[in-house]
N, C-alpha and C positions, 0 to 999 in steps of 0.2 A: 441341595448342596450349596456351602457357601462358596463364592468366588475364590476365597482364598484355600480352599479347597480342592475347589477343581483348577484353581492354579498350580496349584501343589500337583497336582494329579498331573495335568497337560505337562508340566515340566519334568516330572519322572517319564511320563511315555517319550519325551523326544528324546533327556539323556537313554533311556534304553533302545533306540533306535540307533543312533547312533554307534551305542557300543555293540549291537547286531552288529552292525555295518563294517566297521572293524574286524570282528568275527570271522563272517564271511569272509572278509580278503585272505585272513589268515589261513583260509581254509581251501584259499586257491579259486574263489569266484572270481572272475574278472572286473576290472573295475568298472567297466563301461554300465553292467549289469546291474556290481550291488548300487551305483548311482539311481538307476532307471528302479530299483527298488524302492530308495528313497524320495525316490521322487513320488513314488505311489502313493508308498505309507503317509506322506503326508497331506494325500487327501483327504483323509478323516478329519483334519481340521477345522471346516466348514459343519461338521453337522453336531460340533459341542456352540455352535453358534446362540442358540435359542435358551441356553439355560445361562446363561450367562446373565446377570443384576446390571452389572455397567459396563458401558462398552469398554469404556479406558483399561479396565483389566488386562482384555484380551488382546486389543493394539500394543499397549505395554510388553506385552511376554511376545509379540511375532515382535516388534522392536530390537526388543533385547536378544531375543534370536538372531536378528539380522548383524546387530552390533557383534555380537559372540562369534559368529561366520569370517566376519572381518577381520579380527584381528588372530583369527585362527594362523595363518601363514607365517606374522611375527612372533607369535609364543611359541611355534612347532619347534623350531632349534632347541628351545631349553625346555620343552616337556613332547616327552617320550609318545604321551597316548595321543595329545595333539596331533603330533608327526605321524602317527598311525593312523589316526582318522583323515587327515590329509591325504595321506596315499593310500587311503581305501575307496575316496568318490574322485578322486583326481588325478591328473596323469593322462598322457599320450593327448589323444584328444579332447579330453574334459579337462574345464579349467576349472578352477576354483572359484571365478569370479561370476561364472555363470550360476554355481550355486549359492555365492552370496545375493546375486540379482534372483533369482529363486524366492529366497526366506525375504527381500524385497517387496516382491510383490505380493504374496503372502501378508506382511502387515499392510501395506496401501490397503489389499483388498478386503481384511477383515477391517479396516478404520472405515472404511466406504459401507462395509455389510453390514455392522451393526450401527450406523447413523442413517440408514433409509433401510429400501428394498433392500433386502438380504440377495434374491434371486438373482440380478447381475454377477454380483461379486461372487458368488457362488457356483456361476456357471463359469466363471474365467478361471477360478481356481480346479475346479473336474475337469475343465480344457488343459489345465499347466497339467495336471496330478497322473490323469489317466488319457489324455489324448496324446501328448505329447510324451510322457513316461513310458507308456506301453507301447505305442505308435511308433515309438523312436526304435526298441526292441525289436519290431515286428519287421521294423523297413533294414534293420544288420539283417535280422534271418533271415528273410525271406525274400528281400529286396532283388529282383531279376534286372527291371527296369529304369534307368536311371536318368536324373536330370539336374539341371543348373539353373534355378532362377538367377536374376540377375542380382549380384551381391550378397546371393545366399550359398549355404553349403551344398556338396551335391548330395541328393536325395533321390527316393525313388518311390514307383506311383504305387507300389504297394503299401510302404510305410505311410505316402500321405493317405490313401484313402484309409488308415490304420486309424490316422490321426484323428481323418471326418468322422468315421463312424463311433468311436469313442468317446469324442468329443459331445456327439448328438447323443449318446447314451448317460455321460455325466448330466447334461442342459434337461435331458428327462428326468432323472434323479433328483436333482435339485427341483426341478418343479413339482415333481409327486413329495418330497420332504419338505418344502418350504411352503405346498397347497396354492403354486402357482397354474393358473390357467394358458397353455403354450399351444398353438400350433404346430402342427408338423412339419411346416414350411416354412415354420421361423426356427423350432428344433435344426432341420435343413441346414439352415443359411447360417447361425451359429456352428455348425461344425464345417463347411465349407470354410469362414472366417478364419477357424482356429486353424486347418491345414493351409490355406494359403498364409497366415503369417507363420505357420512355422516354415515354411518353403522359403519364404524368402526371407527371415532374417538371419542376420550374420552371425558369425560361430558366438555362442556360447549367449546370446543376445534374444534369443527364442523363449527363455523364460520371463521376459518383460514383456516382448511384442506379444506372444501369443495372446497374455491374458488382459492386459488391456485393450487388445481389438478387441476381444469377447464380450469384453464388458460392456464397453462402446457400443455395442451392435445390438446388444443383448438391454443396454438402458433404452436404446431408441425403439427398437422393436416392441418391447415389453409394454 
């Protein structure tokens, strides 16, 4: 498949994600939820990594993703479906700006994954997508225990260990899909990483920290 191709392609599945997502709300999912939805569904974006001809393509379209997020808040007054998707992942406790820092780190990390090791950037993105997407989920529901890093939001030790063990399940993922060789005490120590930054960054600030400590940790280790 040519690139422009599966550009074409990658840009259809996001606008249909999105229009989910709106859906959903309509439908009376809370928002906290269909966020943590999207937030998942966008972890398949690491693994259209490998077919890709140039890298610029794919940095290019998470760019213009990120660009497209931004100025989402200014265009929502004068169009209707904007304003709908606005207040389908936003609202009460989620901000907008945590998912513009999202689609963020998303392009850093795919400009990083396809100009070396893929496996770093790969494992920080299963850490945003599915440790901290699901984890976050996990620690509303079921969260008993709770606490206060310093500067961070309060949390609790069910959702972080939500965060670790998911985290260590994405960092395995990517390495059986990328054909990387890992321990399971560096597997380990990458999801520990991913739960203490998401514990102690600041509201809406966890979709930056989490996945470039991962990375970091995850370059050095590696």
């Amino acid at each position: 498949m040519t690139d422009v191709a599966q550009a074409a392609l990658w840009l259809g599945v996001l606008t249909l994600g999105l229009l989910f997502c709106v859906l959903l709300h309509r439908l009376g999912v809370p928002t906290t939820y269909v966020r943590d939805l999207l937030h998942v569904g966008a972890g398949i974006w690491p693994l259209g990594w490998p077919f890709w001809h140039r890298a610029g393509v794919p940095s290019y379209i998470a760019l213009a993703a990120t660009a497209g997020l931004l100025v989402v808040p200014i265009l929502a007054p004068r169009l209707r479906l904007l304003a709908r998707l606005e207040q389908s992942v936003s609202g009460q406790d989620e901000r907008w700006s945590g998912l513009v820092l999202y689609a963020a780190s998303f392009a850093v990390m795919t400009w990083a994954g396809l100009r070396g090791n893929p496996f770093p950037a790969a494992v920080a993105l299963f850490a945003l997508a599915l440790g901290d997407g699901i984890g976050g989920a996990i620690g509303r529901r079921f969260g008993r225990h709770f606490f206060n890093a310093p500067g961070g939001k309060r949390k609790s030790i069910e959702g972080s260990a939500a965060v670790a063990a998911l985290s260590i399940l994405g960092a395995a993922l990517a390495a059986e899909y990328f054909r990387v060789e890992v321990s399971a005490i560096v597997l380990l120590l990458l999801g520990l990483v991913a739960a203490i930054a998401e514990a102690v960054a600041p509201r809406a600030a966890d979709n930056a920290l989490v996945p470039f400590a991962v990375w970091a940790v995850a370059s050095v280790l590696r």
